[in-house]
N, C-alpha and C positions, 0 to 999 in steps of 0.2 A: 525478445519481442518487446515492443514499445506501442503501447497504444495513448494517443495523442486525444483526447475530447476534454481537454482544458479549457477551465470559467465555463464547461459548458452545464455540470451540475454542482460544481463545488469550489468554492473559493483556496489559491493556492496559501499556503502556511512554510514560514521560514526557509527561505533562500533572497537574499537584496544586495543592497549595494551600498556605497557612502558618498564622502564629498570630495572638492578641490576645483577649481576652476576649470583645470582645459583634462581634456583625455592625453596620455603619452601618445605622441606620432607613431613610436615603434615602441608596444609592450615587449618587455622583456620577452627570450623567447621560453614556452613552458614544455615544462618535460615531470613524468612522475617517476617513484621508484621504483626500480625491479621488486619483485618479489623473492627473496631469499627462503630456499628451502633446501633441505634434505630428501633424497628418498631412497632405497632399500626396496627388495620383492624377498616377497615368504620362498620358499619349495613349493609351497599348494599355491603359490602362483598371484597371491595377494601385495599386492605394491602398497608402500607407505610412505607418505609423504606431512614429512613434518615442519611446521613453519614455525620459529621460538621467537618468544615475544615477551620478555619479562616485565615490562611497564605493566601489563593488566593483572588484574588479579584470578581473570578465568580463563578458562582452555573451553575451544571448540574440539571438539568429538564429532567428525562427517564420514558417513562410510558414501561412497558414490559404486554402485552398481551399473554397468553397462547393460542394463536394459530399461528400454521406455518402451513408448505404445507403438513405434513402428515396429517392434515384436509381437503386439496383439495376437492371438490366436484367429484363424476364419471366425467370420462370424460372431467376434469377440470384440467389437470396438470398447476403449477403455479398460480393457483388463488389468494392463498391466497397473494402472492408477486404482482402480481396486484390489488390486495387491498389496502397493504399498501401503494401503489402509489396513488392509490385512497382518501386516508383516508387521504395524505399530502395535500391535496390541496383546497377544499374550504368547508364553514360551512354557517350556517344560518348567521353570523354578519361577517367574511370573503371572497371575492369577493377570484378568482381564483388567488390560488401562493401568496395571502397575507401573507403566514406564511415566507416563503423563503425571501421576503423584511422586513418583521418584522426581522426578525432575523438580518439578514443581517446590517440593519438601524442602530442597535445599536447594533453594533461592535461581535457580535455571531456568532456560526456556529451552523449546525443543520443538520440532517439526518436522515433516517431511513430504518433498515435492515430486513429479513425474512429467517428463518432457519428453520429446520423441526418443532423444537419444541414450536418458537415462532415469533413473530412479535416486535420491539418497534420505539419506534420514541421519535429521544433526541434533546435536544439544551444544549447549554455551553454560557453563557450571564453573565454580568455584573450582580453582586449580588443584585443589585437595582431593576431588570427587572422579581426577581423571582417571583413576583405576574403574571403579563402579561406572564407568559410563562406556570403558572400551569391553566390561564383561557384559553389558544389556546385547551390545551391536556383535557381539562372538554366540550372545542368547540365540538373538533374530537371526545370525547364520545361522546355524548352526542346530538348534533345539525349538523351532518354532511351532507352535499347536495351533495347528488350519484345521477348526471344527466346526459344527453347523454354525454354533452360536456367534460367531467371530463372524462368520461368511455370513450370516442373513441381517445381520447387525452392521455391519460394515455397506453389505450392496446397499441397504435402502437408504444409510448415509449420503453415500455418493448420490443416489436418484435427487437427495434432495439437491446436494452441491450444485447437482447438475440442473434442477431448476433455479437454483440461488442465483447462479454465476451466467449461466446462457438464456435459459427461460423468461427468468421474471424482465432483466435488464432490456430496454428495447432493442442495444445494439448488439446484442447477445450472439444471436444468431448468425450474426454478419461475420463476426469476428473465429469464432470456433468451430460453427457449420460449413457454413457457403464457400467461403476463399480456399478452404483444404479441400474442401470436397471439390471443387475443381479446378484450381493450379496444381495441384497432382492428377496424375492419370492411372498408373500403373502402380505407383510406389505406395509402401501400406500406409505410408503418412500421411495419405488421403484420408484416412479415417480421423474424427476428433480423439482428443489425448482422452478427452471424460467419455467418450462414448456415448450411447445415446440406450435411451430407456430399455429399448425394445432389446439390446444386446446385454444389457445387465441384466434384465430380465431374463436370461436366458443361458445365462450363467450358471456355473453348476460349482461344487464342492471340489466335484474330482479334477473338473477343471485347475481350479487353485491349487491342487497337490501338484497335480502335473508340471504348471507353470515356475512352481519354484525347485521342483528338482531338473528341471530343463535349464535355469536362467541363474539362480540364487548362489552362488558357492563363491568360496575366496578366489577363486580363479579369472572372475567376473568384476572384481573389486579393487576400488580404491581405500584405503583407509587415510583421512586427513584431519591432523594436527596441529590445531595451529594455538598460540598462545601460551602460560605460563610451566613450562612444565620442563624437567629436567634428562638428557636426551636419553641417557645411559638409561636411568628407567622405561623412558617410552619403550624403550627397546625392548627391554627386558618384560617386561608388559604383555606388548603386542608378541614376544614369544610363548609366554603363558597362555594366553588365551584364543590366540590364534594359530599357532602353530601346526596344531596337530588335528584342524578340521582338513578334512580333505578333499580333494578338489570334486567338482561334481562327476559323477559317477555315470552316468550319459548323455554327455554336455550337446546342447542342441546351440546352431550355429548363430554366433551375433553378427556376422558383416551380412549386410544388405549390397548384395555388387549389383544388381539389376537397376541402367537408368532407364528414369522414367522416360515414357513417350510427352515431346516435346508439346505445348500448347500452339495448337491452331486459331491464327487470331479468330474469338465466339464471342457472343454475349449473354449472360447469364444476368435470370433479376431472381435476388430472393426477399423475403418476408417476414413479418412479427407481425400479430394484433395491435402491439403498444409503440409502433415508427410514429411520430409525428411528423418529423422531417426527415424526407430521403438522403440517402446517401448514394453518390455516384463516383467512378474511377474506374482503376486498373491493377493486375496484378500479373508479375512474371515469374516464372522459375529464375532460381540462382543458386549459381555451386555452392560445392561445398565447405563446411568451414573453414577445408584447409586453404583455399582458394586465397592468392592476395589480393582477388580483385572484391571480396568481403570486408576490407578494409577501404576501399574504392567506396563499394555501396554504402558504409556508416559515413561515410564526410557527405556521398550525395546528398543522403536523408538528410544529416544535419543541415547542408544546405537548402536543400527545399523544407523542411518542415522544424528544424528544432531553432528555440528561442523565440521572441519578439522579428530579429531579423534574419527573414527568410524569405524565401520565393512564395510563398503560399500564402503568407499575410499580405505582400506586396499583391500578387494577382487575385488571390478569392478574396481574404475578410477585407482588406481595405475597399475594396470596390462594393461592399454590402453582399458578395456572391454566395458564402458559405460562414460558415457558425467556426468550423473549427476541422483540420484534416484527423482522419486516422491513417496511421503510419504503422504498420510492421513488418519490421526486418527478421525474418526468421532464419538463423545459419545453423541447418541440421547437419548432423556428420559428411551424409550423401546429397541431397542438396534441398536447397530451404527454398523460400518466398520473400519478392518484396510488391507488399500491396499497398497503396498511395489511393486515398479518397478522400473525400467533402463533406462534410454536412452542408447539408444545402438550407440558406437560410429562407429563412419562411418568407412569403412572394415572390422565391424569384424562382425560375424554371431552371429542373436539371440540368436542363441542356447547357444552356449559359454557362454554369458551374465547371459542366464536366471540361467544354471547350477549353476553357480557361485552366485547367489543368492540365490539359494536353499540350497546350502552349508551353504554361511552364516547363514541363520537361521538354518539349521540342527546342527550345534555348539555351538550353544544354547541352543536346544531340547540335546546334546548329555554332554555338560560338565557347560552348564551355563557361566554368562560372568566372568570376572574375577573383583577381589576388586578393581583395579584403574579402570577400563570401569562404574563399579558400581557408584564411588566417582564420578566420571566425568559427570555422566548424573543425578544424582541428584544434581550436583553443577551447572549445567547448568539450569536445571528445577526451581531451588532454584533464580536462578540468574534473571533470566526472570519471575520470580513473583516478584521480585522486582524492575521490569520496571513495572509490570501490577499493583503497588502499589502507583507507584512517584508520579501522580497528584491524586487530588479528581476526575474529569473523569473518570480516570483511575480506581481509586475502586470501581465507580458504576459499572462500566461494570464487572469487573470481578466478584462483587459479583451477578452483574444483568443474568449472564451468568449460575452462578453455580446454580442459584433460578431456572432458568426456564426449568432444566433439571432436577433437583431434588426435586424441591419443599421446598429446605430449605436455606435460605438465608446465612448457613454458609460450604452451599455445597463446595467453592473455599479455605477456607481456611481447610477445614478438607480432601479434597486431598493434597492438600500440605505437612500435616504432616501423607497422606497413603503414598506419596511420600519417605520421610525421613525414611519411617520402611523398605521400599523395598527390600528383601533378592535377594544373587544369586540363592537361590532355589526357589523364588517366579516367577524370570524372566524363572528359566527353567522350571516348573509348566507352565505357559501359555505359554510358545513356543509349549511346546508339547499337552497340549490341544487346547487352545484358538485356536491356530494357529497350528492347528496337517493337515500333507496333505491329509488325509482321510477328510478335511473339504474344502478345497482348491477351488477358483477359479481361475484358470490360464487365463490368459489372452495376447492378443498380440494387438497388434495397429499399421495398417501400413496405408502406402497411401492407397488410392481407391475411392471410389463413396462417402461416409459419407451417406450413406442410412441405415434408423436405422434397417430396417429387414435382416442386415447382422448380428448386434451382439442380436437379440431379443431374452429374454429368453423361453425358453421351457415352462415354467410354466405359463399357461393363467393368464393376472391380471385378481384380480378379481372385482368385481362390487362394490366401496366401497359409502358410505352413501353418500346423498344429501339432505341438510337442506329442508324444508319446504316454500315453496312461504313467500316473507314479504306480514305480515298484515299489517303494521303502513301504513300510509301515507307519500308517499315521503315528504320531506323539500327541502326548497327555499331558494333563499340568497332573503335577506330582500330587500325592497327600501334603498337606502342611507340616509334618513334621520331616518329612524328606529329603523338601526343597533346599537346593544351597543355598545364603544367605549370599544379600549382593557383598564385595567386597567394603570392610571400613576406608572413612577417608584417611588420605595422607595429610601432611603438615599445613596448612593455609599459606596463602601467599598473599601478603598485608595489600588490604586497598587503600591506594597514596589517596584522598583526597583531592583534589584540585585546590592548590590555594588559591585564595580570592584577595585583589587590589583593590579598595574601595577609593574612590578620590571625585572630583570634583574637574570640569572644562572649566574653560575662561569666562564662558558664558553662564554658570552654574549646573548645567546639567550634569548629573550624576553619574559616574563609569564604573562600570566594574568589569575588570578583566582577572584572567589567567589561563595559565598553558596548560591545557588538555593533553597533548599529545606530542609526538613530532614526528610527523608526514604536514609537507609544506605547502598546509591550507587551513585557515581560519577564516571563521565567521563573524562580521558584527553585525549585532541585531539592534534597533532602536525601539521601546518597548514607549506607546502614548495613550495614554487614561483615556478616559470617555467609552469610544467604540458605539456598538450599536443602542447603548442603554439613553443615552443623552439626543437622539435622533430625534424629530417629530413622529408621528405615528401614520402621520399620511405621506411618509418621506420614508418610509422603512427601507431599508437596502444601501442608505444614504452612505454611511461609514465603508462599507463597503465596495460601494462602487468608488468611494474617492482612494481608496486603497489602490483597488484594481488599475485606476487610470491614473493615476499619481506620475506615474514612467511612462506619460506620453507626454510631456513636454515641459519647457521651463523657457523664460525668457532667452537664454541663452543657449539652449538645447532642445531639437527636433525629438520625435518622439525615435523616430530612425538613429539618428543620433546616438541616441540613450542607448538601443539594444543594440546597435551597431558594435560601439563601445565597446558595452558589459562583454560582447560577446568576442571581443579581441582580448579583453581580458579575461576571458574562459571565467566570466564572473557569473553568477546565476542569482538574481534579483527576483524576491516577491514579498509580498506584502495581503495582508488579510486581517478582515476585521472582528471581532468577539462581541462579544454584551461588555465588557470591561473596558475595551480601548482597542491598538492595533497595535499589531506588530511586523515592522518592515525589518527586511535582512538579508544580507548580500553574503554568500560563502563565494571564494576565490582563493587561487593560491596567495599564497605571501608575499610573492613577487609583483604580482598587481594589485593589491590588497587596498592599497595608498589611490592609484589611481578609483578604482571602485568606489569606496568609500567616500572620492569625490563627487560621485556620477549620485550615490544616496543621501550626502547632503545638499547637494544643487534641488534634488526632488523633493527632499523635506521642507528646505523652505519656499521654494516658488514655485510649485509644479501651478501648471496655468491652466492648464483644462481645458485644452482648443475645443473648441465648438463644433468642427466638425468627427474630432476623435470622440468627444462626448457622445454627438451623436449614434456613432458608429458602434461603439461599445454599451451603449445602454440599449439599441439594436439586439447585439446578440446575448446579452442578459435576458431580454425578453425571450430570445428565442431556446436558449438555455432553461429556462422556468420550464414553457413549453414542454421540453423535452424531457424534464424531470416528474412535469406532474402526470408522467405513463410510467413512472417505477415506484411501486409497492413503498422500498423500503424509504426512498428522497421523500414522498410524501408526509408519511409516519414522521421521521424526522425533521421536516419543518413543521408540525403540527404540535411537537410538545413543550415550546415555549408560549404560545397563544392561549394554550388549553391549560396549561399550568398557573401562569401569571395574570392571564389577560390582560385588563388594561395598563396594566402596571408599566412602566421600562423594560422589564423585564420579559415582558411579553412579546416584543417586536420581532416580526419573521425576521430575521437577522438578513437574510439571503433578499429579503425582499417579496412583493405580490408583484403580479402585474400592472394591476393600479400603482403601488408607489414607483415602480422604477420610470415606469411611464412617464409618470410626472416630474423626475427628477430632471434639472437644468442646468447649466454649465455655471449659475452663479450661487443655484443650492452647493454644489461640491466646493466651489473657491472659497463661500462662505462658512461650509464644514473647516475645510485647513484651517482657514485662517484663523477659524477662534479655538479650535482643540490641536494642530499641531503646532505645539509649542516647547520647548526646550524645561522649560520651568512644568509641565505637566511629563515629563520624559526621562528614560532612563537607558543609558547603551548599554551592551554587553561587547566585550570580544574576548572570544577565543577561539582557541585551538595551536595549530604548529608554532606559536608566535609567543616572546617573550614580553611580558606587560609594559614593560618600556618602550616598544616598540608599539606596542598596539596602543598606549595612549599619544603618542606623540601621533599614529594613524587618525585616530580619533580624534584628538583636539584642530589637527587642521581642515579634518574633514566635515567636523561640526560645533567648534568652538567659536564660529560667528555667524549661527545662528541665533538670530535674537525676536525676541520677544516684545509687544507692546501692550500697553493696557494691562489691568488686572488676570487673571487666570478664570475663566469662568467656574462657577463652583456647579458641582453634579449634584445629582438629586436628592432630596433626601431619605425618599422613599422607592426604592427599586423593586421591588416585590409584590406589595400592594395586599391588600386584603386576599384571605386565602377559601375559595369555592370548595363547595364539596367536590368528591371526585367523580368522574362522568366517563359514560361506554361508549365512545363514537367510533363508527365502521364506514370509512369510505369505499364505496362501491364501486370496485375497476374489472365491469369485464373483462374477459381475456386475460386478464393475469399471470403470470406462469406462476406463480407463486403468491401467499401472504404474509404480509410484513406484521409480527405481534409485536405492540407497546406494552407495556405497564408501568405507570409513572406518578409521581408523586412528588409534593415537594421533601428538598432536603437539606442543606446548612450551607451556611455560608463558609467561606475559607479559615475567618475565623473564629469562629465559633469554639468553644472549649469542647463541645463534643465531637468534632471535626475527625480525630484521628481513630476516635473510638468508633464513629459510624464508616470510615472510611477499612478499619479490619473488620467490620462484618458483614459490610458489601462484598470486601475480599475472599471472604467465605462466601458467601451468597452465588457469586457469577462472577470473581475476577479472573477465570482463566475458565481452561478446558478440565481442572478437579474440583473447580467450584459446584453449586449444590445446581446450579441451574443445566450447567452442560449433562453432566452426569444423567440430570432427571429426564433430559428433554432429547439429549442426544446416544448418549452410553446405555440409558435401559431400555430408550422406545423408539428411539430413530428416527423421531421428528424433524430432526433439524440439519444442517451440515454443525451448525454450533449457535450455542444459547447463553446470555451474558449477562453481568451488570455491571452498572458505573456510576459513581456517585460524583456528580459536576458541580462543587463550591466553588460559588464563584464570589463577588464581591458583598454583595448586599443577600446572596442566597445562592439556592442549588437546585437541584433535581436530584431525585433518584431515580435510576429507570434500567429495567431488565426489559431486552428485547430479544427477539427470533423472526428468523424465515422458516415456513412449513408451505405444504404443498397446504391450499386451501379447507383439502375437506379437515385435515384438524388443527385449523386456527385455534379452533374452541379450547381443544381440547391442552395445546398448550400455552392460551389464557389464564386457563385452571390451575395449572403446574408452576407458572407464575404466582397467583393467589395464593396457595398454598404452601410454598415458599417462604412466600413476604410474610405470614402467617408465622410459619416452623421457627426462621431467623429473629422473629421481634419477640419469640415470647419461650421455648426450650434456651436451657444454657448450654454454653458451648463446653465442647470437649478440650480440656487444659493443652491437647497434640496437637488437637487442629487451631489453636489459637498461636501455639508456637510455629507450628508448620508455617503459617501465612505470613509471621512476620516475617520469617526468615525469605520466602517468596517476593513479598514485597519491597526490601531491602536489597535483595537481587536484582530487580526491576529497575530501582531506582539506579543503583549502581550504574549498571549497563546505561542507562541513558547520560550518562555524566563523561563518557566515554569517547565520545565525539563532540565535534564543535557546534553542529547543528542543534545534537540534544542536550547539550552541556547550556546554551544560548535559551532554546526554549524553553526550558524546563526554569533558566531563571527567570527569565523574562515574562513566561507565563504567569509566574507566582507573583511578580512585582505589580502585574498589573489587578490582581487578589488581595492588595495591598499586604505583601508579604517578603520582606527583607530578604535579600540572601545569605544571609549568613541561616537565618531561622529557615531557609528552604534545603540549604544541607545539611539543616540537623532531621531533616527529617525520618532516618535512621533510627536513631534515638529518641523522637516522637513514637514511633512504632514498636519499638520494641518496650516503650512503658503501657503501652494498653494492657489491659486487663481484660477476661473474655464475659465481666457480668456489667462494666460499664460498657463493653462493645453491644453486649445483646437489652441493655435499655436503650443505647443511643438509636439503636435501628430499628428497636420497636417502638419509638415515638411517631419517625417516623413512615409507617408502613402500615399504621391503621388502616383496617377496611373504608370506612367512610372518606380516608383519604386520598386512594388510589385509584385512577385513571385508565381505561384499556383505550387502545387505538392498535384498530384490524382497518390494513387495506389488504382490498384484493375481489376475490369476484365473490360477489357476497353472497348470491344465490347457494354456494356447495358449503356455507358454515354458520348462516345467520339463525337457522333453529335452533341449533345447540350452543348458539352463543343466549338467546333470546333466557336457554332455560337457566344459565347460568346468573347473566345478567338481567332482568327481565325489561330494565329499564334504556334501550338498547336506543341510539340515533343512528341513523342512516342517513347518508350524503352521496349525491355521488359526485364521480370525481368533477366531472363536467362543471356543476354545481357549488361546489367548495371554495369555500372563503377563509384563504391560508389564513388571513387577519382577525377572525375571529373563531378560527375551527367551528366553522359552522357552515349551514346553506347561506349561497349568494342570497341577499335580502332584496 
C-alpha cells in the first residue's frame, strides 16, 4: 500500500540527484538482482527459507504466519492485529516484554506487523545471537502465555494505536475506514486491519485462546533467514527447535475462495472533525496478487501518480486543483483495491478536482500512455526494487511479502520481470477494464461528525466464521528458577567498517566516499551549512522552500525536464532543509548515477525559481500548514523550537507560518541560493554499490565546476539565544481523536563534551520500546501505542524532548510520567547492566544505518553539517562505549531541571485541562484557531 500526501505535512529527507550537462537520450536499460535463497519444509509442515549474506554482520530472524485480519472472527474486526500484540509478549520461559529487552540488550531491533493476508514477527541482531532468536519465535509457537494481563494490556494498546494512526490524523479515516468498508462487499477484508473500538471492546480472552489454536502452528508458517549465518547450522537449528512442535491439532481453514460481489458504480462521502480540505476520487476492486495484470496496475500508478513526472501533477497541482493525490494499491491474496484521489486545494471546488481526475485516467482508457511515461515508471519500479534488495533485511521482506500473498517464494522477483514486459496496450487494457467507470466507487471526504453510518455500505456484512472454543489448557510463565534459559551466543561475525576516501574537487569542495555494499545503487548526497538558522524571521520556511523548489527549473532545464529525467534514470531526488543547512541527494542505480548526478549539479548551481512554479508551490505549502494545523501531533512538533529558543535562530518554525511562506518571493529564494549554496560552504558524500574511483570521477564532473564568488557569508554567532524558564502551553483542538504530549527542554550542542554522556541517558530514558518511558507509559498502563525520547544536538545547541499520543482524558496523567522520569534520570545512579545494555543497543543502531547508502550518506552528512568530521562520526562506537553511567546521570540531570522543562498538550482540552491545571497550575491556553506557530503563543 502507498499512501502519497507529500510536502503536504513534512518536508522530504535524502533521496536527489547530481550534475552533467545534457540527460542520456537512451539510459542504460535497468534491471535488479534476483533474490538468492534456499528453502526446505519441516514434517510439521513449517517451510524455511534461508537467504545468506556474509558481507553483514547480523542475521534477520522473520517468522511470517498465514494469517491476517481477513481471518478476523464475526464481530471481531482487528483481532487478528491484537494477536500479534499478543503473541509479542510473554511465553512459558519469558516473563512480560522479555523479548523487546532481549533484543534490545544485544544491539537489535525487532517488530511485528499484521496485514490482511498475514501476520510476522522479525528481529535483525548480531549474527552470533541467531540461535536465541530462532528459540524466542519456537517460544511464541509453541509455549505462549495468553492471560488476562497480556490481553487487557495489549487491547487498550491497540485502542490507542488506533486513535494514533486513524483518529487523531485527519485523513485517517479515509484511508482505513471508508475505502475497505466499501470497495469490499462480501469479503471480510472489508473490515479495517486495526479494527475499531467497539470490536476490541468486545473482545474476550477465550477469544485469543481460541484464535491461536485455530491459526498459530508451524503448519501455517514461514520461517525467513536472511544474512550472516552458516547453512549447516541453520539447519541444524531450526531441527532443534522446531521440529518437534506439531502441527495444529484442529486447524481452522486459511483459503478465503468466496469472491466478492462486484462494486455497482455508487457514491459514498465520509468524515473527520479535523478535514480542512476535502478529498475526492475513485476506487476499484482488483485481483489477486497472483494476477499479472498487478503488475499492469504498479506501472499505471507510477504513471499517473509516482515522482515529480506524472499525470496528476500535470492535470491537478500544476493547474492549482489539488495539494497532492492519495494513491493505494492494495494486492491481497484474493483480491485487493486501487483507490486514486485529490486533496483538493483550498478555493477551488471538488468538482473541478474530481473532473480533472477522471480525465486523467479517461486518457489512458482512450489512447494509453505514452514510450517515455512507460520508460519512466518502469525505471522508477526497477529503481526502488533495488533499495528493497540493498540489505539482507531488506530481501527477506520482500521476498517475505511476495510468499504470503502468493504462496511462492519467488512471487517478488517474477513481478518484477511482469513489470519489465509491460506494454502501452497492456496499461490501456486495465484502465478500461480493471478500472472501467461502470466499476467505480466514487468517493468524497470532508469535515463532519466521523460517524461510521455516514459512509456504511448498503450491502449487509455478512456473518463470517468463528474458530472453535480452545481445547488445550492455558500455559503459565514458569517460577524463575524453572525457566530455560535463552540459548548463549555463537562466534561473532566482524563488522567491516566502511572505509572512508577523503579528497578534495577541482573546485575545492570536499568528497568523501566509499562502498557500502554491492547491489548496483548508490547515493550522492550534497550536505550545505546554513539551513533554516541563518533565514530572516519574518521569511521563516525560506531554506526550505528553496529546497523544495530547487528541481523545478534551471536555465537549461524545465522543471518537467528535471523529473522527466530522474525518472528515466529510475533516479529518486529530494532535498530538505534543518536549522543547520540542507541536504540534497539523488540514489540511482550505478548505471545512471553519472547522468543523475548531472541533473543535481545543474540544480545546485542555477536552479532559477520560475515565478510561476514559485507561485504554485508556495500555494500548496500554505495549504499543507492548513492541513497540519488539525493534527495533534504536527502541531506539538512545530511548536518546540519557538518555545524553546525563541527569538534566537534557533527558534524559527523551520517548516514555516502562514505569514512567512506567504510572504516569500521568487527573488527571496534566488537570493537564499545564491549566497548559502555554495561549493566552499559544502560537502558530498557517495556511496554505496560503487567503487570510490568511480564515484569521484561521478562527482567531480558532476560538481567540480560549480563555483563560487565573493567571500562565504559567515553564520551567527549566537544560535540559541538566552535561555527562558520553562512554560505549560495546551493548545486547544476540539475534536481531536487524540493528545499529542511534549515535554522539552533545552539540551547540548553536537559538540559539546557532554554530548555522549547525555545522549546514553536519554538512551535509557525513552531510546526505544525498554526505555523508561515506553515501559512506564505503555507496558504498565497503556497509555500510549508507544512513548519516547531524543536528544537533537545540533550545531550551536539542542533540545531534549520526550513525547506521546494518549487518548485525551489522560494527557495529564502522562505529563506526569514525563516529570517524574526527567526527575528519576537526572538524579538516581544508573544500574552498571543497564548502562552496558544501551551501549551495546546503541552501537547496534548505529551499525545498521551504516549499511545502506541512504543511511550510510545521512548519517554522514547529517553530522557534517553539526560541524563533525567523518571520520569522528564513525568513531562513534567508541565514543559510546567509554561513557561512564555517573557522568551520563550528571550530564542529564543538568539538563532536565524542573524550572527548565516545558509541556505542550494538544488536543481537546476541555477532557484534561483540570488535572493538568493541578499539576501545573501555571497552565496557557491557546486555541488552535488562535495560535501563533512564531511565537507559541495567541495571534496578537
Amino acid at each position: 500500500m502507498t499512501v502519497s500526501l507529500r510536502r503536504l505535512l513534512t518536508a522530504a529527507l535524502l533521496a536527489g540527484s547530481a550534475v552533467s550537462p545534457v540527460i542520456a537520450a537512451a539510459p542504460a536499460k535497468l534491471s535488479a538482482p534476483t533474490i538468492p535463497f534456499t528453502e526446505r519444509k519441516l514434517a510439521n509442515g513449517l517451510r524455511v527459507i534461508a537467504i545468506r549474506d556474509t558481507s553483514t554482520p547480523d542475521v534477520t530472524v522473520s517468522m511470517w504466519y498465514e494469517v491476517g485480519s481477513k481471518h478476523d472472527p464475526a464481530g471481531r474486526s482487528g483481532f487478528a492485529h491484537l494477536f500479534e500484540h499478543i503473541l509479542s509478549r510473554k511465553t512459558v520461559n519469558m516473563p512480560y516484554n522479555t523479548i523487546n529487552k532481549m533484543v534490545d540488550d544485544i544491539g537489535g531491533t525487532r517488530n511485528a506487523s499484521t496485514w490482511y493476508d498475514r501476520t510476522n514477527y522479525y528481529e535483525t541482531v548480531p549474527a552470533q545471537y541467531l540461535e536465541r532468536m530462532l528459540w524466542t519465535h519456537a517460544e511464541r509457537m509453541a509455549r505462549p502465555v495468553i492471560d488476562q494481563e497480556v490481553f487487557e494490556t495489549e487491547r487498550n494498546v491497540v485502542k490507542e494505536e488506533l486513535r494514533q494512526r486513524v483518529l487523531a490524523p485527519p485523513y485517517g479515516r479515509l484511508t482505513s475506514f471508508v475505502i475497505g468498508e466499501n470497495v469490499y462487499n462480501t469479503l471480510p477484508h472489508r473490515r479495517p486491519t486495526i479494527g475499531s473500538i467497539s470490536d476490541l471492546d468486545s473482545a474476550t480472552l477465550a477469544d485469543a485462546r481460541a484464535f491461536h489454536e485455530a491459526f498459530y502452528g508451524p503448519d501455517t508458517a514461514t520461517l525467513i533467514v536472511s544474512g550472516n549465518f552458516q547453512p549447516a547450522e541453520l539447519d541444524a537449528l531450526v531441527n532443534k527447535y522446531f521440529a518437534a512442535i506439531p502441527k495444529r491439532a484442529r486447524p481452522a481453514k486459511l483459503a478465503i475462495t468466496a469472491k466478492d460481489k462486484p462494486i455497482v458504480a455508487r457514491s459514498v462521502t465520509g468524515s473527520a472533525p479535523t478535514v480542512s480540505l476535502p478529498a475526492v476520487g475513485s476506487a476499484w476492486q482488483t485481483p489477486g496478487a497472483s494476477s499479472p495484470d498487478m503488475a499492469v496496475l504498479e506501472v499505471l500508478n507510477a504513471i499517473v501518480t509516482k515522482g515529480d513526472s506524472n499525470r496528476f501533477e500535470s492535470a491537478l497541482v500544476k493547474p492549482g486543483l489539488a495539494v497532492s493525490p492519495i494513491a493505494l494499491l492494495n494486492d491481497t491474496e484474493e483480491q485487493g483495491y486501487y483507490a486514486l484521489m485529490a486533496v483538493v486545494a483550498s478555493g477551488k471546488e471538488p468538482a473541478a478536482a474530481e473532473a480533472a481526475l477522471d480525465q486523467t485516467l479517461a486518457g489512458l482508457r482512450a489512447s494509453g500512455p505514452t514510450a517515455d511515461e512507460l520508460t519512466e515508471a518502469k525505471n522508477e519500479l526497477l529503481s526502488d526494487a533495488l533499495q528493497e534488495r540493498e540489505t539482507a533485511s531488506d530481501r527477506a521482506f520482500t521476498l517475505g511479502e511476495g510468499l504470503v500473498r502468493t504462496g511462492d517464494p519467488r512471487a517478488a522477483d517474477k513481478r518484477l520481470a511482469q513489470i519489465t514486459q509491460v506494454t502501452a496496450a497492456d496499461v490501456q487494457r486495465v484502465a478500461r477494464t480493471i478500472l472501467s467507470p461502470a466499476r467505480r466507487l466514487r468517493i468524497n471526504y470532508v469535515k463532519g461528525d466521523g460517524d461510521a453510518k455516514g459512509w456504511a455500505n448498503p450491502t449487509p456484512l455478512p456473518t463470517f466464521a468463528s474458530p472453535p472454543p480452545a481445547a488445550q489448557a492455558p500455559l503459565a510463565l514458569l517460577p524463575e528458577g524453572q525457566r530455560q534459559a535463552p540459548p548463549a551466543p555463537g562466534t561473532p561475525a566482524a563488522f567491516r567498517m566502511p572505509a572512508l576516501q577523503e579528497t578534495t574537487l577541482s573546485n575545492g569542495m570536499k568528497l568523501v566516499t566509499a562502498r557500502t555494499g554491492n547491489v548496483p545503487l548508490a547515493t550522492l548526497t550534497v550536505a550545505i551549512r546554513g539551513g533554516s538558522s541563518v533565514e530572516p524571521r519574518a521569511k521563516a520556511g525560506l531554506a526550505n522552500m528553496v529546497a523544495q523548489i530547487a528541481s523545478k527549473g534551471t536555465p537549461t532545464r524545465s522543471a518537467d525536464q528535471i523529473a522527466a529525467g530522474l525518472e528515466k534514470l529510475g533516479a529518486n531526488l529530494s532535498a530538505a532543509a534543518s536549522p543547520d543547512g540542507t541536504l540534497l541527494s539523488v540514489t540511482a542505480p550505478t548505471a545512471t548515477l553519472p547522468e543523475a548526478a548531472a541533473i543535481l549539479g545543474d540544480i545546485l548551481a542555477n536552479a532559477s525559481f520560475p515565478a510561476e512554479d514559485v507561485a504554485r508551490e508556495r500555494k500548496r505549502t500554505l495549504d499543507g500548514l492548513q492541513v497540519s494545523m488539525k493534527d495533534p501531533a504536527t502541531i506539538a512538533a512545530r511548536l518546540v523550537n519557538p518555545l524553546v529558543f525563541g527569538a534566537a535562530p534557533y527558534g524559527v518554525v523551520s517548516g514555516g507560518t502562514q505569514a512567512s511562506i506567504g510572504s516569500l518571493t521568487r527573488e527571496d529564494l534566488t537570493q537564499y541560493r545564491q549566497t548559502w549554496w555554495r561549493p566552499d560552504l559544502a560537502t558530498a558524500f557517495v556511496s554505496g554499490g560503487i567503487d570510490p574511483a568511480a564515484a569521484k570521477a561521478i562527482a567531480e564532473r558532476a560538481l567540480g565546476g560549480w563555483r563560487a564568488t565573493g567571500a562565504a557569508p559567515a553564520m551567527p554567532t549566537d544560535l540559541v539565544g538566552a535561555e527562558a524558564p520553562g512554560r505549560t502551553l495546551v493548545v486547544d483542538l476540539p475534536g481531536a481523536g487524540q493528545a499529542a504530549v511534549y515535554a522539552v527542554a533545552r539540551g547540548v550542542s553536537r559538540g559539546d563534551a557532554a554530548y555522549y554522556d547525555a545522549l546514553l541517558a536519554n538512551s535509557i530514558l525513552g531510546g526505544s520500546s525498554t526505555g523508561r518511558l515506553f515501559q512506564e507509559i505503555r507496558v504498565k498502563r497503556a497509555l500510549s501505542y508507544g512513548a519516547y525520547s531524543s536528544l537533537g544536538a545540533q550545531l550551536g545547541g539542542g533540545v531534549i524532548l520526550a513525547n506521546a499520543q494518549t487518548k485525551n482524558e489522560s494527557a495529564a496523567e502522562v505529563a506526569k510520567v514525563f516529570l517524574d522520569e526527567y526527575a528519576r534520570i537526572g538524579s538516581e545512579p544508573l544500574v552498571a547492566a543497564d548502562v552496558d545494555n544501551r551501549k551495546t543497543f546503541m552501537v547496534g543502531s548505529f551499525q545498521r544505518q551504516l549499511q545502506s547508502s541512504a543511511g550510510f550518506n545521512g548519517t554522514l552528512a547529517g553530522a557534517a553539517l553539526r560541524g563533525v568530521s567523518p571520520a569522528e562520526q564513525l568513531a562513534y562506537a567508541d565514543r559510546v562505549r567509554a561513557v561512564g553511567g555517573t557522568a551520563a546521570t550528571s550530564a542529564i540531570g543538568r539538563l532536565v531541571q524542573p524550572s527548565r522543562i516545558s509541556l505542550i498538550i494538544v488536543g481537546d482540552s476541555a477532557k484534561f485541562i483540570d488535572q493538568l491545571r493541578a499539576l501545573r497550575p501555571n497552565v496557557e491556553v491557546v486555541a488552535a484557531d488562535k495560535l501563533d506557530l512564531a511565537t507559541a503563543g495567541p495571534v496578537r
